[in-house]
PASEBA-1860 file (N, C-alpha, C; in nm, 3 decimals):
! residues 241
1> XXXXXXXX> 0.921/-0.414/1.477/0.920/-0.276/1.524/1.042/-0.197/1.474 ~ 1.126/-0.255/1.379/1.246/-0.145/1.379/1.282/-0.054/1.274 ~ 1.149/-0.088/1.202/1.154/-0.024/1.073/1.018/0.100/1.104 ~ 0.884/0.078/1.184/0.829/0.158/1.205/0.828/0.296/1.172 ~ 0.964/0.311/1.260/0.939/0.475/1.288/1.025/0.588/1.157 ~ 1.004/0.443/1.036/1.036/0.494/0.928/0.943/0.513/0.811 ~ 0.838/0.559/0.828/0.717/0.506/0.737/0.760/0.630/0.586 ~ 0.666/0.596/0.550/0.638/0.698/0.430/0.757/0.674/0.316
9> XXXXXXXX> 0.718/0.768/0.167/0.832/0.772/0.046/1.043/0.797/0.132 ~ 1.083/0.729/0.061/1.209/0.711/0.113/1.290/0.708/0.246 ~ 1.150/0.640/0.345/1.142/0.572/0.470/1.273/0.475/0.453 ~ 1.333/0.402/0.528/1.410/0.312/0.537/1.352/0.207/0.456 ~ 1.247/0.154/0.460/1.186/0.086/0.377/1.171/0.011/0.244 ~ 1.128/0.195/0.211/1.114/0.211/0.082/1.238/0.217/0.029 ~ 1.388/0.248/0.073/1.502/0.255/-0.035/1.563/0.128/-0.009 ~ 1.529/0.027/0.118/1.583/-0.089/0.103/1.528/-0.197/-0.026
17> XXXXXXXX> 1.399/-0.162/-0.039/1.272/-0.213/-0.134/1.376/-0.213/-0.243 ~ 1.411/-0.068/-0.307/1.448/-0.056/-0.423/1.615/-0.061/-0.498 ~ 1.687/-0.084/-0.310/1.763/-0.145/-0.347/1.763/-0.285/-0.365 ~ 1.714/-0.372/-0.324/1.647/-0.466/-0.349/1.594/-0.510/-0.511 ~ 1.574/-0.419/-0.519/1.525/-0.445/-0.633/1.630/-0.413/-0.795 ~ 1.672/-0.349/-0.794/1.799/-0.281/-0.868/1.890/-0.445/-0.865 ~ 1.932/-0.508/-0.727/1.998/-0.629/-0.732/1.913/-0.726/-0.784 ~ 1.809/-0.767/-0.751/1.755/-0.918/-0.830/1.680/-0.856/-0.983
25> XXXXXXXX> 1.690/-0.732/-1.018/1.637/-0.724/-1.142/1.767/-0.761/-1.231 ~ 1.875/-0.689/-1.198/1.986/-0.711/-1.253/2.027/-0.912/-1.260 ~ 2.017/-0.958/-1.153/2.034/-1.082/-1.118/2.004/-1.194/-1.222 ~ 1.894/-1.123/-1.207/1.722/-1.210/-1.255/1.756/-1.216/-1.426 ~ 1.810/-1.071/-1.479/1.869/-1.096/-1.609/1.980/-1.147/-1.685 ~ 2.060/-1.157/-1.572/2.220/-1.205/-1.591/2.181/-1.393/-1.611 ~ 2.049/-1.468/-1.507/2.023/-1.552/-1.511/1.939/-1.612/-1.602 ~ 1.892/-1.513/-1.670/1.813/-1.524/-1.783/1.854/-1.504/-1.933
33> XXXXXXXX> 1.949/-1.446/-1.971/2.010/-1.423/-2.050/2.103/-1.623/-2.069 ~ 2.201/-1.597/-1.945/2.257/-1.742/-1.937/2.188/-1.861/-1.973 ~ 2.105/-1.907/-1.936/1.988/-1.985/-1.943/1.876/-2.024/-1.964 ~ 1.821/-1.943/-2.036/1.690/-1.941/-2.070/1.684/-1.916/-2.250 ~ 1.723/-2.033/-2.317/1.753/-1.995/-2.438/1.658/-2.035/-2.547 ~ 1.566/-2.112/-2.541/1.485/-2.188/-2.639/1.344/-2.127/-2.626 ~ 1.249/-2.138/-2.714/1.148/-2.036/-2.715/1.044/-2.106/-2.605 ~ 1.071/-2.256/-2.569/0.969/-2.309/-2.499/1.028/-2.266/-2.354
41> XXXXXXXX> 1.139/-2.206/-2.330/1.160/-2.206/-2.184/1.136/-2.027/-2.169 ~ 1.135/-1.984/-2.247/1.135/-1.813/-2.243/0.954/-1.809/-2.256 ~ 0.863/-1.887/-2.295/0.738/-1.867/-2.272/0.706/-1.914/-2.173 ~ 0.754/-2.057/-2.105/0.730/-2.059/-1.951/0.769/-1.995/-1.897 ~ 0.893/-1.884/-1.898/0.878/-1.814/-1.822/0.815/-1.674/-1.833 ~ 0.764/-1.641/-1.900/0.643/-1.526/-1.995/0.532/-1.563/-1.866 ~ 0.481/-1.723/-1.889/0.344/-1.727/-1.816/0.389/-1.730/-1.682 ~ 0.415/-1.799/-1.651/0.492/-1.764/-1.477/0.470/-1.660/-1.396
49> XXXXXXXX> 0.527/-1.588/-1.502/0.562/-1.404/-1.466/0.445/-1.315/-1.464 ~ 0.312/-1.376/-1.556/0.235/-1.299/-1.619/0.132/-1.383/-1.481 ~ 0.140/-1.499/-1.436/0.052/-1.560/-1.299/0.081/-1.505/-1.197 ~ 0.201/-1.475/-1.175/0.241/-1.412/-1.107/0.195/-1.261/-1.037 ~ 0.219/-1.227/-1.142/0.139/-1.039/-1.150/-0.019/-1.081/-1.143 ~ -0.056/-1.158/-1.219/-0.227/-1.139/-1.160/-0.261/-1.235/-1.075 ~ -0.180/-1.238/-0.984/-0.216/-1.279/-0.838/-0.146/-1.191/-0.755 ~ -0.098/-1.105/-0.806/-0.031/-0.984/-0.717/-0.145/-0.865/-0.686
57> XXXXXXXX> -0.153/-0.810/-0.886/-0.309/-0.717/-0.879/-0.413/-0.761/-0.845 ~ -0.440/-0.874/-0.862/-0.562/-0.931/-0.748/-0.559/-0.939/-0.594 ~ -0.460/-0.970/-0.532/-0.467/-0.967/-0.404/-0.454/-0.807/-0.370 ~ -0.400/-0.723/-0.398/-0.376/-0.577/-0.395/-0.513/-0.545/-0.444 ~ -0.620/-0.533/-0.545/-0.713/-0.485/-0.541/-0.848/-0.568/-0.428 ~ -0.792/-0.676/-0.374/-0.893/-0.740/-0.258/-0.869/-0.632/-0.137 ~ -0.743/-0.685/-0.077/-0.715/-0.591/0.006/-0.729/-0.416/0.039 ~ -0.704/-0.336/-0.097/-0.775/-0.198/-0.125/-0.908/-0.203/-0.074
65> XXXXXXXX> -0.962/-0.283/-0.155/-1.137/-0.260/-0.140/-1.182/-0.300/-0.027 ~ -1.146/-0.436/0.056/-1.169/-0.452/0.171/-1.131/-0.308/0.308 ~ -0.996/-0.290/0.245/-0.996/-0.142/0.396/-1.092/-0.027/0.324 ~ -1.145/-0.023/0.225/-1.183/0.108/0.173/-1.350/0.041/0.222 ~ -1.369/-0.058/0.209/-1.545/-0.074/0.207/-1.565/-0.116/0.342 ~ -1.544/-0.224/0.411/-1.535/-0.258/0.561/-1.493/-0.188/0.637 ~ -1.333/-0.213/0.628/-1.292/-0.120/0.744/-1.265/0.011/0.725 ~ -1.288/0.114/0.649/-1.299/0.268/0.634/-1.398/0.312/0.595
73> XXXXXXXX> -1.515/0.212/0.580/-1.655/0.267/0.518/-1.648/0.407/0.425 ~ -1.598/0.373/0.369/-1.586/0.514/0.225/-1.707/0.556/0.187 ~ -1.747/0.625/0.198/-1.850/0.704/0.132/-1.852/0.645/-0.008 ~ -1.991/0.578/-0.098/-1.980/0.548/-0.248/-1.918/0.470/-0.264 ~ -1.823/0.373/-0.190/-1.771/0.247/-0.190/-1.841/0.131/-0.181 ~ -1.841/0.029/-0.296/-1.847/-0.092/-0.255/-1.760/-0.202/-0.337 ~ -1.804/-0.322/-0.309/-1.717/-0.409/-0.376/-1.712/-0.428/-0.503 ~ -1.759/-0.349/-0.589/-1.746/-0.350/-0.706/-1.606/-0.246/-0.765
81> XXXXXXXX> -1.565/-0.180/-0.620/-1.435/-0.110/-0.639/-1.320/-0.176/-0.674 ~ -1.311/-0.328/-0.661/-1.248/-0.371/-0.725/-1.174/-0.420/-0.810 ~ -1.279/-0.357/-0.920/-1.208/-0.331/-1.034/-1.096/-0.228/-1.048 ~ -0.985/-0.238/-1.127/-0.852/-0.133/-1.108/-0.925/-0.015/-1.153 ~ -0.886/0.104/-1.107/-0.943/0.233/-1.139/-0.793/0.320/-1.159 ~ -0.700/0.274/-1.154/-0.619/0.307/-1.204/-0.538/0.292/-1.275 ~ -0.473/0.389/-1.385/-0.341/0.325/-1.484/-0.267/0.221/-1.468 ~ -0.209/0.210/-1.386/-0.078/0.097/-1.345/-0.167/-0.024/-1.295
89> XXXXXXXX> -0.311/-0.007/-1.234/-0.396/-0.114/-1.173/-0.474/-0.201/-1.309 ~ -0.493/-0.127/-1.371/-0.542/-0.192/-1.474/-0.452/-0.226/-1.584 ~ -0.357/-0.104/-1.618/-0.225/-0.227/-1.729/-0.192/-0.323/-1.636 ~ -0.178/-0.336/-1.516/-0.114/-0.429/-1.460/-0.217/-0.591/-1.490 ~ -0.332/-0.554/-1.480/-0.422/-0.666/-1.504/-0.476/-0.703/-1.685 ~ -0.442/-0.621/-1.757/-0.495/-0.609/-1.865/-0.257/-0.707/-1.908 ~ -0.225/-0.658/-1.892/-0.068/-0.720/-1.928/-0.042/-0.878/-1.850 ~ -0.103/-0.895/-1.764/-0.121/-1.013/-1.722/-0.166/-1.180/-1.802
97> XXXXXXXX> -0.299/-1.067/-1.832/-0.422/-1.157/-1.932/-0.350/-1.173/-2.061 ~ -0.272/-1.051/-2.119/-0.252/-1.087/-2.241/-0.127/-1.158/-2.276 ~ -0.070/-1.149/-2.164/0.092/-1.236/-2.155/0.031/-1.404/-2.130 ~ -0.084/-1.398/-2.045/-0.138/-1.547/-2.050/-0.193/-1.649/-2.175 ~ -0.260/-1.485/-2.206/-0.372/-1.629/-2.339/-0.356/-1.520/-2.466 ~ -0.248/-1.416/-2.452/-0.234/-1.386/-2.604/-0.131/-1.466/-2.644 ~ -0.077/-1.396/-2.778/0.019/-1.477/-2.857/0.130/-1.374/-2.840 ~ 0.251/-1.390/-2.874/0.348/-1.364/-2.885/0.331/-1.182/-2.917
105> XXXXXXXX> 0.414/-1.072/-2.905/0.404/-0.944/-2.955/0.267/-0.910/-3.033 ~ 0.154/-0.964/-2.969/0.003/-0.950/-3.008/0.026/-0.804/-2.955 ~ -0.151/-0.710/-3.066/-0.114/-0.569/-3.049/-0.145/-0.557/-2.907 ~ -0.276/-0.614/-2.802/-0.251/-0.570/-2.702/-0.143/-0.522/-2.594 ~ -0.011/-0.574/-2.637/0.114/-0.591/-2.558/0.132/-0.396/-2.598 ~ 0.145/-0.423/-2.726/0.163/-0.296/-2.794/0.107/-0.153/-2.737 ~ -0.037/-0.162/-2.678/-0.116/-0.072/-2.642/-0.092/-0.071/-2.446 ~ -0.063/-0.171/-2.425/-0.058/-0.144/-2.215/0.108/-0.193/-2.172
113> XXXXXXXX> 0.207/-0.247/-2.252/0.311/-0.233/-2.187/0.375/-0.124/-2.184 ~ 0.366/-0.034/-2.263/0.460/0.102/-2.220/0.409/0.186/-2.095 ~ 0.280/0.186/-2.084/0.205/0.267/-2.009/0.235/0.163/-1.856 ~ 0.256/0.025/-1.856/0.299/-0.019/-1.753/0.441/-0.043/-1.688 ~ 0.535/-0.011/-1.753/0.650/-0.005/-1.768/0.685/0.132/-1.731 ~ 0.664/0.259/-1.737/0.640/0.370/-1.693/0.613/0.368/-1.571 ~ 0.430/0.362/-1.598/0.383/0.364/-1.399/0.461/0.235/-1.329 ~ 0.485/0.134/-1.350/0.607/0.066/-1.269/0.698/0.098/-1.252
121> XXXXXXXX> 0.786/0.156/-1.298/0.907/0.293/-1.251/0.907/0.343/-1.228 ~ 0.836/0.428/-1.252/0.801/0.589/-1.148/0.760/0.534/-1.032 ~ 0.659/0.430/-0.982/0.621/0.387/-0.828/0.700/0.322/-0.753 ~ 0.811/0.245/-0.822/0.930/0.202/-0.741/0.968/0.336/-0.700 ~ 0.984/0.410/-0.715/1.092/0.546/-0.734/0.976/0.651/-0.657 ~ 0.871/0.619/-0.687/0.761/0.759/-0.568/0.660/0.680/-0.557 ~ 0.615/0.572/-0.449/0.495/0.491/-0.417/0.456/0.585/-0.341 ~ 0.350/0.667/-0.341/0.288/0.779/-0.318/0.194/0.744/-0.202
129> XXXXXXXX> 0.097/0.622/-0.214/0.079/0.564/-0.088/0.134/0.536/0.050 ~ 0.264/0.518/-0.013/0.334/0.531/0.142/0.332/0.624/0.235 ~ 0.269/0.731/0.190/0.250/0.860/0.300/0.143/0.861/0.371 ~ 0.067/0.743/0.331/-0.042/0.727/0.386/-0.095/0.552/0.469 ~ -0.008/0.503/0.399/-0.003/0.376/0.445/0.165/0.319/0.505 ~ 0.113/0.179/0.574/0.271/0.181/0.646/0.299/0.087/0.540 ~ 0.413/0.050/0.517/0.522/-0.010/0.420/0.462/-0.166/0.436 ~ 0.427/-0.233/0.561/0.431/-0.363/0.565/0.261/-0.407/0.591
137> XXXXXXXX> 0.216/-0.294/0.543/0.078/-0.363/0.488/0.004/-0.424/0.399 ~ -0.095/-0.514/0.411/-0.075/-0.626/0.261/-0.098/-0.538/0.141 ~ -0.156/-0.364/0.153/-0.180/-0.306/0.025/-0.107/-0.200/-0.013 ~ 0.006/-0.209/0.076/0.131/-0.166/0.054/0.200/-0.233/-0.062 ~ 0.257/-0.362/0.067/0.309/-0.463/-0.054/0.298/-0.492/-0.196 ~ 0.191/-0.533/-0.185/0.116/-0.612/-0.313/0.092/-0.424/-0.439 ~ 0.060/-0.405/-0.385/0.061/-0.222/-0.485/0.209/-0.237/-0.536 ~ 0.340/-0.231/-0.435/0.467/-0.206/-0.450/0.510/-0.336/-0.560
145> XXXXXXXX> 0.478/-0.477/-0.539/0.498/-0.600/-0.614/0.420/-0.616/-0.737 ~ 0.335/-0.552/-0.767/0.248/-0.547/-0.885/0.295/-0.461/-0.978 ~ 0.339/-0.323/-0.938/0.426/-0.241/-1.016/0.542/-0.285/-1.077 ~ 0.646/-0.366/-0.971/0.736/-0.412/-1.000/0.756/-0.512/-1.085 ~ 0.636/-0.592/-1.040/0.686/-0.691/-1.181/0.582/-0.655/-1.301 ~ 0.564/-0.579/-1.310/0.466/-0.516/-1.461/0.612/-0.486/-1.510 ~ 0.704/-0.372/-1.421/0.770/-0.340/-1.510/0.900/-0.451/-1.552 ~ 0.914/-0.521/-1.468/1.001/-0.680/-1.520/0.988/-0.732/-1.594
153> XXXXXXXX> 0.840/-0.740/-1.617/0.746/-0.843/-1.668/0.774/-0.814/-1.846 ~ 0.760/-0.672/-1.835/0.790/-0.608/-2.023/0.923/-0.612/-2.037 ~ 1.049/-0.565/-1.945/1.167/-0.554/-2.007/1.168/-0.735/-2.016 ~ 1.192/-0.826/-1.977/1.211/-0.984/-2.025/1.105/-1.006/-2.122 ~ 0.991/-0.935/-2.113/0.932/-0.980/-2.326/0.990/-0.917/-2.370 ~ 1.087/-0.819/-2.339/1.136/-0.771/-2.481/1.259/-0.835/-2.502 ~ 1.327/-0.887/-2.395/1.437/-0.991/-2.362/1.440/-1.114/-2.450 ~ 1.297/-1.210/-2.456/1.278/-1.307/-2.509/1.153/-1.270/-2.588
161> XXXXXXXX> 1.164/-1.137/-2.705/1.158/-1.130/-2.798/0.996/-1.191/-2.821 ~ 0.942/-1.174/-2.682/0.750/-1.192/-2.644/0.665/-1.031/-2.709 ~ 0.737/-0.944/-2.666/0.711/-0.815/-2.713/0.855/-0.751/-2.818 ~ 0.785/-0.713/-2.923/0.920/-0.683/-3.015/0.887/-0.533/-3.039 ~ 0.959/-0.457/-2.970/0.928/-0.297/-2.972/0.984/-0.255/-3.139 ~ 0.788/-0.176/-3.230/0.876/-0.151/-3.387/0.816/-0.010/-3.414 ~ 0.899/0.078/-3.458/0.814/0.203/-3.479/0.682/0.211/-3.572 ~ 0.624/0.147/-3.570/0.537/0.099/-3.701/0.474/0.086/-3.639
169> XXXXXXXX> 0.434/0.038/-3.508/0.350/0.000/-3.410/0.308/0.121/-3.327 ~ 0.392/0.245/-3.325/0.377/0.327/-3.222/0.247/0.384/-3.207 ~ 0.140/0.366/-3.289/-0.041/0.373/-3.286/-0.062/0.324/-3.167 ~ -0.005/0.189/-3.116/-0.121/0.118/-3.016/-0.067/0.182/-2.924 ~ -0.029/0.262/-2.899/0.046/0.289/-2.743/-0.071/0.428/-2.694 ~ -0.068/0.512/-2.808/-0.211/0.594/-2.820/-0.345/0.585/-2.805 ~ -0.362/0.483/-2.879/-0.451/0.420/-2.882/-0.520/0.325/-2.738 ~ -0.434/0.271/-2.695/-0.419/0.184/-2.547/-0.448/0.289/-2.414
177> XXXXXXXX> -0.359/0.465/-2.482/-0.432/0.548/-2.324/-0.586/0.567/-2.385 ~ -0.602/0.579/-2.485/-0.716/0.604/-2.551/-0.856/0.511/-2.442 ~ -0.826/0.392/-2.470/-0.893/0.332/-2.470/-0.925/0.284/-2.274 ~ -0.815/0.331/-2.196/-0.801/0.310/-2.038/-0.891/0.436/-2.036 ~ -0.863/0.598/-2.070/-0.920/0.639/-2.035/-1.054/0.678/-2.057 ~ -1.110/0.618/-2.179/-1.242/0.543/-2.177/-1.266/0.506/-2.086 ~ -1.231/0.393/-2.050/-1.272/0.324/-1.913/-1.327/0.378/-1.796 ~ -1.166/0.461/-1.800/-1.207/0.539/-1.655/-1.332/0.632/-1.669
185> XXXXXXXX> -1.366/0.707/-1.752/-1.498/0.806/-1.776/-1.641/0.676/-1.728 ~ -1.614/0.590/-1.832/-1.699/0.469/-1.762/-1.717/0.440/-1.621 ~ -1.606/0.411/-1.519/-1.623/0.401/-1.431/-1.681/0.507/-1.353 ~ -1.643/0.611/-1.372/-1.681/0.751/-1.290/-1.840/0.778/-1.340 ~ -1.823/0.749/-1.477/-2.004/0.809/-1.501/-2.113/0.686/-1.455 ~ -2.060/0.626/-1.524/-2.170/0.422/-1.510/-2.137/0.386/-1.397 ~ -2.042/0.374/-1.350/-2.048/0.275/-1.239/-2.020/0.365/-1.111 ~ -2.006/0.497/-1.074/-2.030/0.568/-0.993/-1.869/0.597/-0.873
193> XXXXXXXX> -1.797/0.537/-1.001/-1.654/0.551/-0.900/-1.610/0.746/-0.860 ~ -1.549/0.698/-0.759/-1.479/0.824/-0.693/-1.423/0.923/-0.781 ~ -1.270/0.778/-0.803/-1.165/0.829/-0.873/-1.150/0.707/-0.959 ~ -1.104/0.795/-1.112/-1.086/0.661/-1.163/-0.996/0.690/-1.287 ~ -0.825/0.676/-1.281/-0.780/0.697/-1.386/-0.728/0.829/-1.411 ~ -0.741/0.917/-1.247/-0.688/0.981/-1.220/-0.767/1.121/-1.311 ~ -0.858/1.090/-1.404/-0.960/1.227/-1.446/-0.981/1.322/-1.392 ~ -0.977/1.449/-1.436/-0.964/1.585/-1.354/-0.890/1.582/-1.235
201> XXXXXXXX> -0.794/1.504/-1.222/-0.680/1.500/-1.069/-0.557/1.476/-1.109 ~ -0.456/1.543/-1.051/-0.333/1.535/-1.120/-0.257/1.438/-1.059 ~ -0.127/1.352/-1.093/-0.101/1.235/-1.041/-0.052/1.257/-0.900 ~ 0.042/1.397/-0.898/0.034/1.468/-0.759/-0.001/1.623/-0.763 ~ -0.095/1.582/-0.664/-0.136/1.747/-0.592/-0.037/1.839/-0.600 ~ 0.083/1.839/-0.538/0.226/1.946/-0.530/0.268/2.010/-0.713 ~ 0.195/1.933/-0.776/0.277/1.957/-0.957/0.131/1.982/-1.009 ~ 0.038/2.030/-0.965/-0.128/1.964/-1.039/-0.113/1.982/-1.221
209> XXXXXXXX> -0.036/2.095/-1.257/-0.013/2.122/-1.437/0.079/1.993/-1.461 ~ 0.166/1.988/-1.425/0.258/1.907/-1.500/0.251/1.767/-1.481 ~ 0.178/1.739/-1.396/0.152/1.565/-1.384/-0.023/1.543/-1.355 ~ -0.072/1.636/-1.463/-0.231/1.580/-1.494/-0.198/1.523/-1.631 ~ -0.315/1.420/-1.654/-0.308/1.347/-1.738/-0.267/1.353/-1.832 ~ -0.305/1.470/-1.938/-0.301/1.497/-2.021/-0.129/1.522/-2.018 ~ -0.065/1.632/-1.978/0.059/1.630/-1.965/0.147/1.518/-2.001 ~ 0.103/1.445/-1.857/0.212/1.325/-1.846/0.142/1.181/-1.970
217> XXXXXXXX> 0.045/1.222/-2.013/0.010/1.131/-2.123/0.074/1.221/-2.284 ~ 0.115/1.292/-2.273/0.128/1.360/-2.402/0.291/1.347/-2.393 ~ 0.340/1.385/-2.309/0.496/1.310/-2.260/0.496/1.184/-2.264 ~ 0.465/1.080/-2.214/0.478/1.004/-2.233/0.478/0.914/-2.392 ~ 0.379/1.002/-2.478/0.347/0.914/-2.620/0.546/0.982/-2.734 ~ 0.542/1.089/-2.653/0.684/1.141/-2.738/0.849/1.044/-2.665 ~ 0.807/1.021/-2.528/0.917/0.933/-2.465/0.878/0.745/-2.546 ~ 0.779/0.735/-2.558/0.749/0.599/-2.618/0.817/0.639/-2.774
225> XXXXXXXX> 0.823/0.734/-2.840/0.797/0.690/-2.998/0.997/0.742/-2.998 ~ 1.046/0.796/-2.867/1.164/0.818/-2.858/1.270/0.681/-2.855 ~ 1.176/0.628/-2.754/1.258/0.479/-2.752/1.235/0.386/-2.869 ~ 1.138/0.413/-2.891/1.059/0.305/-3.021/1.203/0.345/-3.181 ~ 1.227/0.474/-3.159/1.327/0.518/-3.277/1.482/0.462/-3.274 ~ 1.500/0.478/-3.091/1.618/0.429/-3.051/1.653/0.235/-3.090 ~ 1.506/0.214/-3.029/1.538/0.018/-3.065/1.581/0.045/-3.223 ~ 1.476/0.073/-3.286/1.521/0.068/-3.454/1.643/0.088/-3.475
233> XXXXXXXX> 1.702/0.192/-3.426/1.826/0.215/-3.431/1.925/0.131/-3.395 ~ 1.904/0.055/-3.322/2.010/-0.064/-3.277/1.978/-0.175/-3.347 ~ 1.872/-0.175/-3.344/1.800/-0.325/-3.446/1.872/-0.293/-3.572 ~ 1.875/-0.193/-3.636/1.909/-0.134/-3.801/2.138/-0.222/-3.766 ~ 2.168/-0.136/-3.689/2.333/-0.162/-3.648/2.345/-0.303/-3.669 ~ 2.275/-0.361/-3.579/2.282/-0.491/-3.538/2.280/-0.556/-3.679 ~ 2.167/-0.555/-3.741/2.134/-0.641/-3.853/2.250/-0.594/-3.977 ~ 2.339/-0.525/-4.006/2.443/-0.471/-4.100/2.536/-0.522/-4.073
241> X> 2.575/-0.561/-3.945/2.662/-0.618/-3.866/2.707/-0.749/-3.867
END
């Protein structure tokens, strides 16, 4: 009871969460850097990380669909809602799979880690659900832990050199919203979803121009090919060096 009467975005909660998190991300790399030096121990810990997360987005999309179909009887809901219908729900499951049974900086990494690495930062920083849900519910949680380690999950491939960020590559990242928001039209037309991928809805109501898709996807491909110039740039130092 003592956190209760703190619900919602930057509830007591939510900034203990992320302080929380700021310490074992930092932690987690100081320990990883130290120790984790040979390519067979940096891919066990690749898959780990990558089992990890898709048993996170899986239990988070059980739980969704269960309060949305049982217990809130949603209108047009059923269990087939379980599939992710959203950006961060589906890189989160699509970065999972390919950290499991792809290969090393395969292009899929190329096309859904930036886009998950993003929506995993921004939702540490505005879990938007929380205004609607309480903090210590299992689809709280698991939403909040799925984000988080998507976005963990890419900075340590790029750590142990699983994902090798190259400007040469900066196609799949285009290509990758390309291809989600395919999906989502799919889901909304074929399979009869609500919402899916956030189409014609902006990520928040309060901004509807500046954080509809298009926007924050057209920003986003110039912040990707920004960083993508910056690695080169250190990669270029480094290697003269």
């Amino acid at each position: 009871m003592l956190f209760t009467s703190y619900p919602g975005v930057f509830g007591i909660e939510h900034i203990i969460y992320m302080i929380l998190v700021v310490i074992l991300f930092a932690l987690s790399f100081i320990l990883i850097k130290k120790f984790i030096k040979t390519d067979k121990q940096k891919k066990l810990l690749i898959k780990i990380g990558a089992g990890v997360l898709l048993a996170w987005i899986i239990t988070n999309r059980i739980s969704v669909t269960y309060y949305d179909v049982v217990i809130n009887h949603r209108e047009n809901y059923t269990w087939l809602n379980i599939i992710p219908n959203s950006w961060c729900g589906i890189s989160s499951l699509i970065l999972s799979l390919a950290l499991l049974f792809g290969k090393k900086d395969n292009p899929v990494l190329h096309c859904i880690s930036y886009i998950g690495a993003l929506g995993g930062f921004l939702t540490i920083i505005y879990p938007d659900f929380l205004d609607s849900q309480m903090f210590f519910e299992i689809r709280s949680i698991t939403g909040l832990l799925h984000h988080t380690m998507n976005l963990w999950l890419v900075i340590v491939s790029i750590m142990c050199q699983y994902l090798v960020p190259s400007i040469k590559k900066w196609y799949y990242y285009p290509l990758g919203l390309s291809l989600i928001l395919s999906f989502g039209v799919f889901e909304k037309d074929a399979l009869g979803f609500t919402k899916a991928m956030q189409i014609n809805e902006p990520l928040l109501k309060s901004l509807p121009i500046l954080t509809s898709w298009y926007v924050v996807g057209s920003v986003s491909i110039i912040l990707q090919i920004l960083v993508l110039l910056t690695f080169e740039h250190f990669r270029k130092n480094k290697s003269s060096n």
